[in-house]
Each structure stands twice: as C-alpha cells, then as structure tokens.
N, C-alpha and C positions, 0 to 999 in steps of 0.2 A: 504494500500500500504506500501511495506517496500525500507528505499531504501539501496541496499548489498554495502558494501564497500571492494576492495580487495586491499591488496598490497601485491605484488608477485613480485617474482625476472625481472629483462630486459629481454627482448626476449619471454615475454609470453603470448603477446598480443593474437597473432594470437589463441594459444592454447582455452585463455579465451573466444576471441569474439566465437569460433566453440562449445564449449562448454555450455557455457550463452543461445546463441540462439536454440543451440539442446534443451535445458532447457525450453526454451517460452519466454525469455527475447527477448524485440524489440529493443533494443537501449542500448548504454551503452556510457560515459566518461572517455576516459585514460586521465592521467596526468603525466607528468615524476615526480619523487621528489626523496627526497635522507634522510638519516634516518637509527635508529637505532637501535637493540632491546634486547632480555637478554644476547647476547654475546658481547653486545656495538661494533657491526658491525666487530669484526674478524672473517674471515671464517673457522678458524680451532679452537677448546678450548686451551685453554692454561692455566697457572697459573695466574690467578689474583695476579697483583702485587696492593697493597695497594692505588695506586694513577695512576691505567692503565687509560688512555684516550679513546674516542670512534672513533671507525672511522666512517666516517657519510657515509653508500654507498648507490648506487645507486638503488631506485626500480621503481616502478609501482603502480598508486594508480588506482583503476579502481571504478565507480560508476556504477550501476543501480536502475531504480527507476522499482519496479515490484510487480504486485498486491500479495497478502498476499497467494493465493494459491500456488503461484511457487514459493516463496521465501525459502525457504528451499532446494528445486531441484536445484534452481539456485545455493545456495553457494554449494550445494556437488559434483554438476557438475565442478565447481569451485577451488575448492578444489582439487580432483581428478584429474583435468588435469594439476595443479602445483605442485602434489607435488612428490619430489624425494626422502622424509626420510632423505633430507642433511637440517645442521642449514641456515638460513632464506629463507625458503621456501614461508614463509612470514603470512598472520593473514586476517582474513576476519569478517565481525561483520553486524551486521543485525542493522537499526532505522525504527523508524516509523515515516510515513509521513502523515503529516495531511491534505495539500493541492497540487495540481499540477494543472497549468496552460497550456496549449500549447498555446502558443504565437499568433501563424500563424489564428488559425481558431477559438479561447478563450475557446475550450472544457476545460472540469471543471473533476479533479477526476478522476476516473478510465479509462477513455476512454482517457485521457488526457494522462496519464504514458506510 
C-alpha cells in the first residue's frame, strides 16, 4: 500500500476527489495548511533581494492510502487535474505503508485501505 500525498492550490478539492476516484482510490483526507516552496510563496518571480522573506500561502494537503497497483494512476490522475503550468501548482510524493487498520470492523491490510 502506498499512501499519495498532494498539496495543490485552494479550490481543488472537488477536481482531486473526481479524479482520485476515477483513478480506484476509495477514500481520501483534505487538510487546509499554508506553506511555502522555491519561490518562498510569491506568485509572480521577481529579483531575489538578499534577505526576501516568504510568504506563507494558503494550500491543500490531500492524503490517500491506496494499494500499490493504482498508486501511480492515482498521483497522475492527480497531477493532471491540478495543474495549470502557473508557479505553485503544488508537489505530490508517494510512502509506503506498512500497516492499516479500519477501526469500525478491525480488517487488517489491504482490504482495510
């Protein structure tokens, strides 16, 4: 099982969940958070001045936990439906998961994800 991690710009919820699930993902976690990445959160380039600050904006962190077959489909699906070619479009990264639990009925593993 891997579990995909997105952060993509606000408003991309709806995009992600339609996409994920086209993909085979059953389930997923959004999170609001705020952050910042190699343009230290300006949305245009500009001259780096020696001591520029960052500004910290607003994104989307989105979790799935999904078996190791569609984990690939899921972040391109993923991917593809965020991105615009504009600076922070945002970054997605794949881990492996060694356990999963579901709480409600204690299924173990894959049937659990």
């Amino acid at each position: 099982m891997k579990l995909v991690t997105a952060i993509v710009k606000p408003g991309k919820l709806d995009d992600v969940m339609r996409a994920a699930t086209d993909a085979g993902a059953r389930g997923l976690t959004a999170t609001e958070v705020r952050g910042f990445g190699q343009q230290y959160g300006h949305l245009e380039p500009s001259v780096r001045q020696v001591e520029q600050k960052a500004l910290v904006l607003p994104k989307l962190r989105i979790d799935l936990v999904v078996p190791d077959e569609i984990a690939d489909a899921v972040v391109g699906a993923i991917a593809k439906s965020v991105s615009t070619g504009s600076i922070g479009d945002g970054k997605i990264w794949t881990s492996t998961v060694d356990s999963v639990v579901r709480v409600r009925t204690g299924e173990r593993g894959p049937d659990a994800a």
